[in-house]
Backbone as CSV, one residue per row, in Angstrom:
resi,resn,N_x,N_y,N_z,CA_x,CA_y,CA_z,C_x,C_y,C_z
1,UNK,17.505,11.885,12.788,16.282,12.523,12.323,15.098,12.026,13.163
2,UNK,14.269,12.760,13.829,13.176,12.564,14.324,12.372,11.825,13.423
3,UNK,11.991,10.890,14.127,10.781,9.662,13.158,9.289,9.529,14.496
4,UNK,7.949,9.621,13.814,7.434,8.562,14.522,6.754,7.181,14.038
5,UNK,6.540,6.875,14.562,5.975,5.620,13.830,4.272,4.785,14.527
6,UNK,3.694,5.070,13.077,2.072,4.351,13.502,1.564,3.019,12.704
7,UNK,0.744,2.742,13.171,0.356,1.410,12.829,-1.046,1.382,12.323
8,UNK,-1.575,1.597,11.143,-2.788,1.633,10.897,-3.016,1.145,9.460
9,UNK,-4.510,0.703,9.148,-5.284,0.131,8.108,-5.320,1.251,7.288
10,UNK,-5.108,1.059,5.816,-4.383,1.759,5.029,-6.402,1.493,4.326
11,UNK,-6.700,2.559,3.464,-7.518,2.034,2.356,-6.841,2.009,1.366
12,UNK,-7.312,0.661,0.912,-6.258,0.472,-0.266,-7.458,-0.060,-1.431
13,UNK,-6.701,0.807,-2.743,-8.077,0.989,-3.670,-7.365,0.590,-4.982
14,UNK,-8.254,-0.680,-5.623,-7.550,-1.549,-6.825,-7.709,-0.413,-8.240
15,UNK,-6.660,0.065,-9.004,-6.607,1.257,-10.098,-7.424,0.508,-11.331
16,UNK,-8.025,-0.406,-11.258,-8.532,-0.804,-12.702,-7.957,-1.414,-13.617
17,UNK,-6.245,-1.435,-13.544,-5.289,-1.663,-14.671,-4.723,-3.318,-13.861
18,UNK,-4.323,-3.709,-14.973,-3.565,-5.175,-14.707,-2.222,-5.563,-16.050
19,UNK,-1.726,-6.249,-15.475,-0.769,-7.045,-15.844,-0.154,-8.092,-16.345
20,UNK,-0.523,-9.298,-16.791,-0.039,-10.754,-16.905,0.503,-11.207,-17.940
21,UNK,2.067,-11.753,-17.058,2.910,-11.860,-18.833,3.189,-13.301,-18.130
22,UNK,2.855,-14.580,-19.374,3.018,-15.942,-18.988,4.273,-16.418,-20.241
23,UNK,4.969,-16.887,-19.545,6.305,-17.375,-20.783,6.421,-18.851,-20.508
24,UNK,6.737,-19.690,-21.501,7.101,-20.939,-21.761,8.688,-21.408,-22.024
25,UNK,8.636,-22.957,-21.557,10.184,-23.296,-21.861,10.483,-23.325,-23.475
26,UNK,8.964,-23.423,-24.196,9.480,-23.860,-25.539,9.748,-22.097,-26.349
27,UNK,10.416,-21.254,-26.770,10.923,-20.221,-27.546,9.674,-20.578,-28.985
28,UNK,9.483,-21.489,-29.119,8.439,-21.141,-30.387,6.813,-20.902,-30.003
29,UNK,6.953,-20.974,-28.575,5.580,-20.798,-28.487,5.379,-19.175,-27.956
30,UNK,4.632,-18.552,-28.536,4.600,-17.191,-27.858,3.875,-17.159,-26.327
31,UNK,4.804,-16.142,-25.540,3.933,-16.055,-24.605,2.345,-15.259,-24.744
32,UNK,2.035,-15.433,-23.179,0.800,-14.725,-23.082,0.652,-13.288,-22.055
33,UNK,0.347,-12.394,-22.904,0.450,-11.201,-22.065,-0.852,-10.589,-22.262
34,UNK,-1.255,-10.564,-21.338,-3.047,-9.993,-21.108,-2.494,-8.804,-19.980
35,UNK,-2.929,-7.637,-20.749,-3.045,-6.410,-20.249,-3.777,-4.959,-20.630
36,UNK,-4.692,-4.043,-19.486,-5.623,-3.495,-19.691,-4.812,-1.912,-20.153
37,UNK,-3.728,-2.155,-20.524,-3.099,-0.675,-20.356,-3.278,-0.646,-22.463
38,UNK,-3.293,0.708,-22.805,-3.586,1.051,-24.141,-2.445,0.400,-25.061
39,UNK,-0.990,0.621,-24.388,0.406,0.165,-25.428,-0.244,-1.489,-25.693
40,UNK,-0.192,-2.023,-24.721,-0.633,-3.775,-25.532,-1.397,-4.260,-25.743
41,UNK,-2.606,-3.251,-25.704,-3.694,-3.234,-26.664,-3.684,-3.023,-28.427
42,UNK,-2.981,-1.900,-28.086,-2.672,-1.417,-29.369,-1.211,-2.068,-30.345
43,UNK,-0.055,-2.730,-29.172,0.435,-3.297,-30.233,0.794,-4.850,-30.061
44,UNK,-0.070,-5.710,-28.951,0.595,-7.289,-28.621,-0.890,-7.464,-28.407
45,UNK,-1.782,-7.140,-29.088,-3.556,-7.812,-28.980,-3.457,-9.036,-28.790
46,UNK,-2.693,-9.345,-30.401,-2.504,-10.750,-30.734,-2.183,-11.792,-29.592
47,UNK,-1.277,-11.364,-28.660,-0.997,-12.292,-27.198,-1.570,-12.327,-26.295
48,UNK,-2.479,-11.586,-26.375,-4.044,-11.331,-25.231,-4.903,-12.517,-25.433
49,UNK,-4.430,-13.534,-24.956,-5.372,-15.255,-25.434,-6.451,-15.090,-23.848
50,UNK,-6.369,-13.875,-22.651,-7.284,-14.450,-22.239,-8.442,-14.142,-22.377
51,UNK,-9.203,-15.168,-21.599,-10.525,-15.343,-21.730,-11.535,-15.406,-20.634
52,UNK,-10.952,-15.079,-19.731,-11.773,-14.728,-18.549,-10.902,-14.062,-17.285
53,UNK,-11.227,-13.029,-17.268,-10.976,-12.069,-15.870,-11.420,-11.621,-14.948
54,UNK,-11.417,-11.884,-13.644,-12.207,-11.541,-12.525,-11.378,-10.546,-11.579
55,UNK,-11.888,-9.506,-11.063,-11.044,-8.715,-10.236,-12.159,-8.185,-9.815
56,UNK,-12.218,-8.567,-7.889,-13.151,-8.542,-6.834,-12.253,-7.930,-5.894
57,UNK,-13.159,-6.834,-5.350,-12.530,-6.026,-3.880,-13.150,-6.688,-2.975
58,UNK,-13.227,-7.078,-1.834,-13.847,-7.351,-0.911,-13.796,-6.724,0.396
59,UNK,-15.083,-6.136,0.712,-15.270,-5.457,1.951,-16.428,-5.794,2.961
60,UNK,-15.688,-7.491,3.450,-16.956,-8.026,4.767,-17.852,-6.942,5.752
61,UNK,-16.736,-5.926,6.182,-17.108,-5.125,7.433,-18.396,-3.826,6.926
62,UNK,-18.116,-3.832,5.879,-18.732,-2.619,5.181,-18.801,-1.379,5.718
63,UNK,-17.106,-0.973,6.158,-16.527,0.321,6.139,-16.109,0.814,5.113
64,UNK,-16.195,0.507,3.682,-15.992,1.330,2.944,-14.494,0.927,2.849
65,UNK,-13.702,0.214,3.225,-12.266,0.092,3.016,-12.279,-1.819,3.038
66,UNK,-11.875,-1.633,1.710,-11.921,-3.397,1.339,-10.601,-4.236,1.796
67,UNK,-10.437,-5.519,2.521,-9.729,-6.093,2.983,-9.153,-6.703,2.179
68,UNK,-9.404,-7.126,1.303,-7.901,-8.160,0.189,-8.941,-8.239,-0.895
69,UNK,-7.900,-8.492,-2.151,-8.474,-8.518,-3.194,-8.407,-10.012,-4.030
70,UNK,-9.150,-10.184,-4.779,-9.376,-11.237,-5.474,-9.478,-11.153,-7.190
71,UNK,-8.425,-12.327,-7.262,-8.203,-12.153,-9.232,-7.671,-13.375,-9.671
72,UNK,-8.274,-13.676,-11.431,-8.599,-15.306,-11.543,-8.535,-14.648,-13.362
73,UNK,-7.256,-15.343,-13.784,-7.132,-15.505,-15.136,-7.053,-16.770,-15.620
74,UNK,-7.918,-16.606,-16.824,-7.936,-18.046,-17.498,-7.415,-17.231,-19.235
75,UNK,-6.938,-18.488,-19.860,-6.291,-18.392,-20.773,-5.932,-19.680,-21.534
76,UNK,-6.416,-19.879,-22.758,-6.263,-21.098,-23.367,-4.237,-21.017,-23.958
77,UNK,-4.219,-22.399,-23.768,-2.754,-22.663,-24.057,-2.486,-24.358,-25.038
78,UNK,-1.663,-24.445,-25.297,-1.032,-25.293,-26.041,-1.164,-26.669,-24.858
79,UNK,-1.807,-27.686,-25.379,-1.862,-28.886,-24.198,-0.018,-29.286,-24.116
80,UNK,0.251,-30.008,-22.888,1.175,-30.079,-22.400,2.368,-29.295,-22.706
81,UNK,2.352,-27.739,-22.597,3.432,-26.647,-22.815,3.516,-26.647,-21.379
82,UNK,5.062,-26.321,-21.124,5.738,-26.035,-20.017,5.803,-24.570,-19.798
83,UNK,5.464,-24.007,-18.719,5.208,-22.678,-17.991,6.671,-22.351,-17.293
84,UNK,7.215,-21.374,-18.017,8.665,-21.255,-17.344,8.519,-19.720,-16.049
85,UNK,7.577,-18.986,-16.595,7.240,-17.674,-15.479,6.051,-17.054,-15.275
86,UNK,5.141,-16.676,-14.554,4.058,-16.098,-14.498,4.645,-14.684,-13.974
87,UNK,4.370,-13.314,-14.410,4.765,-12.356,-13.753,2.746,-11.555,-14.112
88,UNK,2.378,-11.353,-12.724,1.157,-10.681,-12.522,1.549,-9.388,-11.251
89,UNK,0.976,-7.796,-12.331,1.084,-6.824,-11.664,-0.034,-6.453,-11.595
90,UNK,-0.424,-5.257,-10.565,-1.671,-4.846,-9.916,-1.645,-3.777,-9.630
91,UNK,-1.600,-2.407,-10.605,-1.371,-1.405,-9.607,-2.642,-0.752,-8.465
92,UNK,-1.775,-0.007,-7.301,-3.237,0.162,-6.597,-2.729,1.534,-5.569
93,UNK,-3.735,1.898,-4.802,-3.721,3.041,-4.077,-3.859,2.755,-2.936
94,UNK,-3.038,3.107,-1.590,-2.806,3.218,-0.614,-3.339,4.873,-0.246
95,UNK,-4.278,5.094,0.866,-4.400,6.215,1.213,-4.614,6.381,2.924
96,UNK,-3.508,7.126,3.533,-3.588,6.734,4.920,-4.205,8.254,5.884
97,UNK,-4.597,8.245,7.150,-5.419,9.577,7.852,-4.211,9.737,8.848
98,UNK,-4.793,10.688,9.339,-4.066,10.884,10.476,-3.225,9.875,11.230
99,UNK,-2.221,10.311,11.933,-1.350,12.008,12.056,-0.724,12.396,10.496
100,UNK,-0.709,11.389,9.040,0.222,12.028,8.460,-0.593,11.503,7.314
101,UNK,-1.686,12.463,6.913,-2.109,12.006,5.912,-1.817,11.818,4.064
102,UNK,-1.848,10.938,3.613,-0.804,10.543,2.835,-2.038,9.678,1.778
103,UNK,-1.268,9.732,0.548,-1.737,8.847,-0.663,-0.816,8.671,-1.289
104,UNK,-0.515,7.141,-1.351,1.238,5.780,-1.998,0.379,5.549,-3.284
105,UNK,0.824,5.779,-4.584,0.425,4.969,-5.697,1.399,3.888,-5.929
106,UNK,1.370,2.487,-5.583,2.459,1.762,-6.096,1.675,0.343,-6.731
107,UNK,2.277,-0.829,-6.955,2.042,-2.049,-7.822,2.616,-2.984,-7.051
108,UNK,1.310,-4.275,-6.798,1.342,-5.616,-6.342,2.482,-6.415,-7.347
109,UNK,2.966,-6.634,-7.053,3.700,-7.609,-7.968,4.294,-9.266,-7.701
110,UNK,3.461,-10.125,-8.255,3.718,-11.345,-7.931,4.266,-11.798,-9.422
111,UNK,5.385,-13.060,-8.552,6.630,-13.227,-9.711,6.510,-14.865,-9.633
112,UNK,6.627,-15.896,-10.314,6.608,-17.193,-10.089,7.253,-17.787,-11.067
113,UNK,8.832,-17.983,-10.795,9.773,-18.746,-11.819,9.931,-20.394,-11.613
114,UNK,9.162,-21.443,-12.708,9.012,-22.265,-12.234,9.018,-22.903,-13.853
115,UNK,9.177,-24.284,-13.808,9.048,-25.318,-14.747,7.991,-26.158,-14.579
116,UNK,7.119,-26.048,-15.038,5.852,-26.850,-14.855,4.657,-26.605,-16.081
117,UNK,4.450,-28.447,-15.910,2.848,-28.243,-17.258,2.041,-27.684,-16.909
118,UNK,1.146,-27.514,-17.610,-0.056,-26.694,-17.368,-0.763,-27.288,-16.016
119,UNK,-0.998,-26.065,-15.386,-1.532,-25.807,-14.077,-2.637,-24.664,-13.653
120,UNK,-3.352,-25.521,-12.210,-4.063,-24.220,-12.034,-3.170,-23.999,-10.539
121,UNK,-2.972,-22.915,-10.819,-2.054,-21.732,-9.898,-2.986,-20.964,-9.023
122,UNK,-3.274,-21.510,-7.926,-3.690,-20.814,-6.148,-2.813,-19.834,-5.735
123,UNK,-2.632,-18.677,-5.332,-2.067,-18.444,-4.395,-2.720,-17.008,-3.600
124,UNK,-2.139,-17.421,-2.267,-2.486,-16.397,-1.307,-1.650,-15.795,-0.705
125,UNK,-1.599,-14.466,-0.254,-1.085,-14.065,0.153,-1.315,-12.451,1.102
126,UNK,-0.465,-11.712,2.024,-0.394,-10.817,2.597,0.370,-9.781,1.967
127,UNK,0.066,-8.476,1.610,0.239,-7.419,1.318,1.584,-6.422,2.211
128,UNK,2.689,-6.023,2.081,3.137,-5.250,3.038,4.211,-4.183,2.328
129,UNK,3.704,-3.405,2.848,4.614,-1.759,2.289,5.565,-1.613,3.018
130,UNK,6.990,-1.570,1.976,8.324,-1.198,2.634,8.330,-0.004,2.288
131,UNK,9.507,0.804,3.389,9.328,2.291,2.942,11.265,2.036,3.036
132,UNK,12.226,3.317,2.437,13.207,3.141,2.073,13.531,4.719,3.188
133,UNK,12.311,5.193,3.325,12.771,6.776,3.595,11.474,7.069,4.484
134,UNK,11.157,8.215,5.138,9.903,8.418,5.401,8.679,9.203,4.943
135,UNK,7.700,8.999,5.506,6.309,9.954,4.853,6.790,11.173,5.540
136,UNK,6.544,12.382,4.497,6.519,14.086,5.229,5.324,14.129,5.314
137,UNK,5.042,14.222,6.480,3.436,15.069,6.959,3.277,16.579,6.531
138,UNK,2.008,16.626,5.575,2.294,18.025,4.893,1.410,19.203,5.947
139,UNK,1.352,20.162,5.806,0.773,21.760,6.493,-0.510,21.107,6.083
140,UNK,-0.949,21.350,4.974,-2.257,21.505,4.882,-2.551,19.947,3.835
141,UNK,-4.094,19.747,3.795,-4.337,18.520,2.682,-3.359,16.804,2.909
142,UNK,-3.111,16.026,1.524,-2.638,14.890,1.716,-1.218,15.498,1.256
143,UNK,-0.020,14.380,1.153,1.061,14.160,0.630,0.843,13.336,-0.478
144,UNK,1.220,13.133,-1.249,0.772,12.129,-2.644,2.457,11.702,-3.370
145,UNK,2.658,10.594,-3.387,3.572,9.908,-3.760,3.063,8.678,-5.132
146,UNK,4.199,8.752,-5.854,3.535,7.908,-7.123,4.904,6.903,-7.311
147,UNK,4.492,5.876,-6.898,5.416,4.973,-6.890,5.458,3.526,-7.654
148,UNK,4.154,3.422,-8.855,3.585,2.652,-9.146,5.008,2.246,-10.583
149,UNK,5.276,1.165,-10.549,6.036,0.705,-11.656,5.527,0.760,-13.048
150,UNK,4.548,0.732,-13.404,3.268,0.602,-14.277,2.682,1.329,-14.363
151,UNK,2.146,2.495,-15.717,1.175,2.992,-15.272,0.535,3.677,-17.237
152,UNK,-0.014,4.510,-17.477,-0.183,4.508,-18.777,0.235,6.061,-18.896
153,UNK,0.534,5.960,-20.590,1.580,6.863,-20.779,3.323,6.646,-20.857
154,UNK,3.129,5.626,-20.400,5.086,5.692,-20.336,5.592,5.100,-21.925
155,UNK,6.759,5.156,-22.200,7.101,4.551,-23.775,6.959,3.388,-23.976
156,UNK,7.202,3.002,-25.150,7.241,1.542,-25.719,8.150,0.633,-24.450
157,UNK,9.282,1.501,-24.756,10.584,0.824,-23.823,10.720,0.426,-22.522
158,UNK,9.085,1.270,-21.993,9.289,1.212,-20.679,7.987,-0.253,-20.097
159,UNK,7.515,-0.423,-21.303,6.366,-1.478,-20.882,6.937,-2.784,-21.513
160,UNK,8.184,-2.736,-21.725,8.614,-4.132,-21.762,9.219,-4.499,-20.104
161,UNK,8.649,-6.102,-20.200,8.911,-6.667,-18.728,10.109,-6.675,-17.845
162,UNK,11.424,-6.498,-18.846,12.475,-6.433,-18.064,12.302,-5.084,-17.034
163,UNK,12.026,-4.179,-18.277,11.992,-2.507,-17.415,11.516,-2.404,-17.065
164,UNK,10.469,-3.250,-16.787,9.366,-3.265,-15.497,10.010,-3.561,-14.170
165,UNK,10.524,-4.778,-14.055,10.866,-5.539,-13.174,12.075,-4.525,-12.438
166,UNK,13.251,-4.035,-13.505,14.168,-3.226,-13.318,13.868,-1.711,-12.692
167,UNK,12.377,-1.094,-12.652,12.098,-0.121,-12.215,11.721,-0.915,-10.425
168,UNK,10.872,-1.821,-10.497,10.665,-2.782,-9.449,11.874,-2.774,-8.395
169,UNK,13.082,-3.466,-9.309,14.307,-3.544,-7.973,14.923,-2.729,-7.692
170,UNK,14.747,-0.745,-8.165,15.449,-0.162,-8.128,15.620,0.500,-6.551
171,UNK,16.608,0.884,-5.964,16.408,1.070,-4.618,16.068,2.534,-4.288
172,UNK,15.887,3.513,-5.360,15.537,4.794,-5.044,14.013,5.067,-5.057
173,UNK,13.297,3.988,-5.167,11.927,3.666,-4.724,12.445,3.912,-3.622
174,UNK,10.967,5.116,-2.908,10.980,5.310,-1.356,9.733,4.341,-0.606
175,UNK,8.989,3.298,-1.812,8.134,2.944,-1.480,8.103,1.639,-2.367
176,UNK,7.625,0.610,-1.368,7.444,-0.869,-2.613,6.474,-1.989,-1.768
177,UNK,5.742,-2.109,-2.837,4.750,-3.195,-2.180,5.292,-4.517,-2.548
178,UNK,5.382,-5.663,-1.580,5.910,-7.062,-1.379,4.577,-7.675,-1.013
179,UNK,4.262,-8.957,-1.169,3.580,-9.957,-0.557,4.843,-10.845,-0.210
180,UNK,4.114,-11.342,1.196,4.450,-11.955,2.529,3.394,-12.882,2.978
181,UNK,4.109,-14.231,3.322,3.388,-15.077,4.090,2.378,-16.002,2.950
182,UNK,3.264,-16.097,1.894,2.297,-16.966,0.355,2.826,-18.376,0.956
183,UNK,1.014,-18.703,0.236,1.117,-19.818,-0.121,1.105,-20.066,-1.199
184,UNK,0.705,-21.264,-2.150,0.817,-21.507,-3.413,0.474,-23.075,-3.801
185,UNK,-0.560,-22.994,-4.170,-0.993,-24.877,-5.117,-1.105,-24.845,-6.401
186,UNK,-0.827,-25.754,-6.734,-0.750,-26.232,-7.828,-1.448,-27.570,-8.372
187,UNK,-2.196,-27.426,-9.302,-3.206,-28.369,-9.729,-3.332,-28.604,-11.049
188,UNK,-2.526,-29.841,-11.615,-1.905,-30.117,-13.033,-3.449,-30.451,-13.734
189,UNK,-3.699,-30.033,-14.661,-4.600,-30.135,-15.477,-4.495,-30.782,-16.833
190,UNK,-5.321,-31.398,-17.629,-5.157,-31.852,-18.726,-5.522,-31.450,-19.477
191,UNK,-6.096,-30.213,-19.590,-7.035,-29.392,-20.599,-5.834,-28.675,-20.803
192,UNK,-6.444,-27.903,-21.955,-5.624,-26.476,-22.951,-6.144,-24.838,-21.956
193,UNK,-6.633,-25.165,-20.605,-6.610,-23.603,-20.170,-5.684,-23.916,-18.901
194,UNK,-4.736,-22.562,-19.034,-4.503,-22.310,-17.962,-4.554,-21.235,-16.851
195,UNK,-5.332,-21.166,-15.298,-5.701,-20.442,-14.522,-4.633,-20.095,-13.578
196,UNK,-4.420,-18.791,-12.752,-3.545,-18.240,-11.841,-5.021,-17.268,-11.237
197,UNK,-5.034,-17.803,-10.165,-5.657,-17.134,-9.100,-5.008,-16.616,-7.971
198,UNK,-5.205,-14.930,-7.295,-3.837,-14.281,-6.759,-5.344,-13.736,-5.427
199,UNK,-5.298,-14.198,-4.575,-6.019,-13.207,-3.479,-5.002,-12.651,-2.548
200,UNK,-4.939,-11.476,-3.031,-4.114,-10.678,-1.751,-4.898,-9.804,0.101
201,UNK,-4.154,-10.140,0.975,-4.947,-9.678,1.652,-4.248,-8.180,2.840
202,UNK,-5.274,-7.130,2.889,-4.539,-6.136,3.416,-4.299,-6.044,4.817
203,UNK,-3.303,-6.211,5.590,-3.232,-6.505,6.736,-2.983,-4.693,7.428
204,UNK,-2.797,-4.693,8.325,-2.235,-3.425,9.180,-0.896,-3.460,8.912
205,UNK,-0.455,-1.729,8.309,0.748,-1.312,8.063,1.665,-0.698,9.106
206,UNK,2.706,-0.620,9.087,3.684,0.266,9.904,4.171,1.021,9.343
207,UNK,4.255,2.165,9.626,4.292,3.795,8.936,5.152,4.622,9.350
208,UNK,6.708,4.667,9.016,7.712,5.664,9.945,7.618,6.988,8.830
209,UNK,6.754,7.923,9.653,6.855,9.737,9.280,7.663,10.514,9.723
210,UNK,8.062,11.517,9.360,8.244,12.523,9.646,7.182,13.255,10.364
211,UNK,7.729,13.657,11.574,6.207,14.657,12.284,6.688,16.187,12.360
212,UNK,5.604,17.116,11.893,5.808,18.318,11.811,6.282,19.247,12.881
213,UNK,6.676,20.107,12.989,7.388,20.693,14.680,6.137,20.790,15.323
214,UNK,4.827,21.355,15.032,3.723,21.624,15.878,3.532,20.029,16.689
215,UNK,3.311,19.062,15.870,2.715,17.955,15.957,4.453,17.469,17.487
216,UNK,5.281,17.517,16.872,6.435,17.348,17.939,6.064,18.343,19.509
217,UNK,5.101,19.467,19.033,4.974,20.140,20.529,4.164,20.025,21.147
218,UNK,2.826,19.420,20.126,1.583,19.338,20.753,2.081,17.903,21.789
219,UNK,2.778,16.906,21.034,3.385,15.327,21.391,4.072,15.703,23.413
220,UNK,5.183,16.659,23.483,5.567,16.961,24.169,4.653,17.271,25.165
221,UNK,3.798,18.182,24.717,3.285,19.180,25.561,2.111,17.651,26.628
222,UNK,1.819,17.371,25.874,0.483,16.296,26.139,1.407,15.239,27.147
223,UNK,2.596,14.924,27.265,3.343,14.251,28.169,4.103,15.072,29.025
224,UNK,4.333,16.010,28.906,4.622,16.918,30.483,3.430,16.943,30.973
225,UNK,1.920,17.232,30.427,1.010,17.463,31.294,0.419,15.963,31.984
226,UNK,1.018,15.241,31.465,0.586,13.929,31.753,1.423,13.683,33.257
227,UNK,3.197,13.902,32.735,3.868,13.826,34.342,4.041,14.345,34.812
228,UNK,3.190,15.916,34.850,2.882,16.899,35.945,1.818,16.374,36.974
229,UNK,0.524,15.718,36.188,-0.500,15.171,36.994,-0.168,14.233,38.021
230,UNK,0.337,13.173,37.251,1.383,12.542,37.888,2.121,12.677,39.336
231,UNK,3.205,13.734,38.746,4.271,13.656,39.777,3.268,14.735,41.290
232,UNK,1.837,15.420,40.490,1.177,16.084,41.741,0.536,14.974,42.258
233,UNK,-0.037,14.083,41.854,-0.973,13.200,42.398,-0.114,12.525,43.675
234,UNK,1.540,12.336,43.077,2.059,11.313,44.217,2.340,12.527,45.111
235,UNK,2.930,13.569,45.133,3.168,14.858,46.214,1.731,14.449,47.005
236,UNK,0.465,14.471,46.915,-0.319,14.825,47.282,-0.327,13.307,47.980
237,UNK,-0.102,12.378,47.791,-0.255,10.715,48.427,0.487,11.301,49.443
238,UNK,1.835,11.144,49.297,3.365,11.570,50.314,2.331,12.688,51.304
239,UNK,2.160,13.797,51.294,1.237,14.708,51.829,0.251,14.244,53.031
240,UNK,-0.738,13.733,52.336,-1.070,13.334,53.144,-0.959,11.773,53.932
241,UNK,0.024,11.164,53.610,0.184,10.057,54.183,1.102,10.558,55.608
242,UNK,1.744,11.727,55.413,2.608,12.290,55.944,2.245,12.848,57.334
243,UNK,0.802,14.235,57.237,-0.069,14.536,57.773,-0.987,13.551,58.791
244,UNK,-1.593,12.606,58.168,-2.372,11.488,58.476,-1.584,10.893,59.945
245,UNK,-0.718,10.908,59.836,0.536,9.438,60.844,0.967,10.154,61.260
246,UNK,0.937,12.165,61.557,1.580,12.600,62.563,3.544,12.673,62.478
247,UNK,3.541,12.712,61.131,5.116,12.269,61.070,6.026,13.626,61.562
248,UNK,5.291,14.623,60.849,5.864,15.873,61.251,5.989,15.927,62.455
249,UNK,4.880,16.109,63.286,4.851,16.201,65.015,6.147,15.223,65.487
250,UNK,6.051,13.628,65.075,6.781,12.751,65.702,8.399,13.193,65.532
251,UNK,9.033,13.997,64.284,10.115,14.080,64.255,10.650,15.601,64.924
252,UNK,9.600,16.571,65.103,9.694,17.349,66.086,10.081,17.089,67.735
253,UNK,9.005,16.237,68.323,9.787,15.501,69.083,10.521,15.040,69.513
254,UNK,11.512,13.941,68.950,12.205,13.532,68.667,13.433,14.160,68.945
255,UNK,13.382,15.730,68.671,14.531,16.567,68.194,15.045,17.405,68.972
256,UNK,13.793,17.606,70.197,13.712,18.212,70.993,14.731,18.332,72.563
């Protein structure tokens, strides 16, 4: 199958909605699940212990397309409870231009299975979109793909964390966002809050499309005319290098 493949800065735009389910080693302590979506509002309030949320786009260059994002949960907890998982999702929008213009709805998802007291949780990291299949470049307008694990509206059944995670590893996703290149600190605290701070940052993507037959002829056409110029420019060197030095005359001669 014909593929091409480009390399470009994606705008990538944070959906408003979040995620955070914190579980413990001890079974009597409930976890903590702070989330902006209506189902666990309406039926796990009660586990919504946090108490401060920050979610910052940041755009140094001020093109209008923000480079990594920034997010900082705090949440009071039980002094010395053991933290057995942090799972924090993010859904967000990818929207890419030319040659194959395109809009990815999918979800950040950072996972941290660990045994540890209360902590404040750093981490950083790089953003990168796997694709399973390629983008179709459409005739007219964008392509729009919805690939987000998360989103509102889905059932009871489907906003529990396993079936989250399980929509996450499924491989008929044609699209999945990973962070790459984390770091991660950890800073044991003695207080009853505990913080997870996640800055993700958007680097330049690699993009294998599908290109439309025009776009395959215009591609062609623009490289024959390239090694037509070309292959005249050197005729015309040979030519007159040829002319210049008398070569013709000399092998006339020669022959004679």
């Amino acid at each position: 199958m014909k593929q091409d493949v480009v390399y470009a800065y994606p705008e990538v735009k944070f959906k408003g909605h979040y995620l955070l389910v914190v579980t413990f080693d001890d079974d009597t302590i409930n976890p903590i699940i702070c989330g902006s979506f209506s189902n666990y509002k309406r039926y796990l309030k009660e586990l919504d212990t946090c108490h401060t949320i920050q979610i910052r786009e940041i755009d140094e260059n001020d093109d209008g397309k923000p480079y990594k994002l920034e997010t900082t949960f705090k949440s009071n907890i039980a002094k010395n409870s053991v933290i057995s998982s942090v799972n924090l999702m993010l859904p967000v929008k990818f929207k890419f231009g030319n040659p194959c213009p395109s809009v990815i709805e999918n979800t950040i998802l950072y996972q941290n299975l660990y045994s540890k007291r209360n902590s404040d949780i750093k981490v950083y990291a790089d953003m990168q979109l796997y694709q399973h299949d390629l983008v179709k470049c459409p005739k007219y307008g964008m392509t729009h793909y919805n690939y987000s694990i998360i989103h509102e509206g889905m059932s009871n059944e489907e906003y529990k964390l396993e079936k989250i995670l399980e929509k996450y590893s499924d491989t008929k996703n044609i699209f999945k966002t990973t962070l790459v290149n984390t770091i991660t600190s950890y800073i044991p605290t003695k207080d009853d809050v505990f913080t997870i701070s996640l800055t993700v940052n958007y680097p330049e993507q690699k993009i294998h499309h599908k290109p439309r037959f025009w776009h395959i002829i215009k591609t062609a056409w623009i490289q024959f005319l390239a090694l037509y110029i070309l292959t005249a420019w050197i005729t015309n060197k040979i030519k007159s290098y040829i002319f210049n030095n008398n070569l013709v005359l000399l092998y006339k001669q020669k022959n004679k």
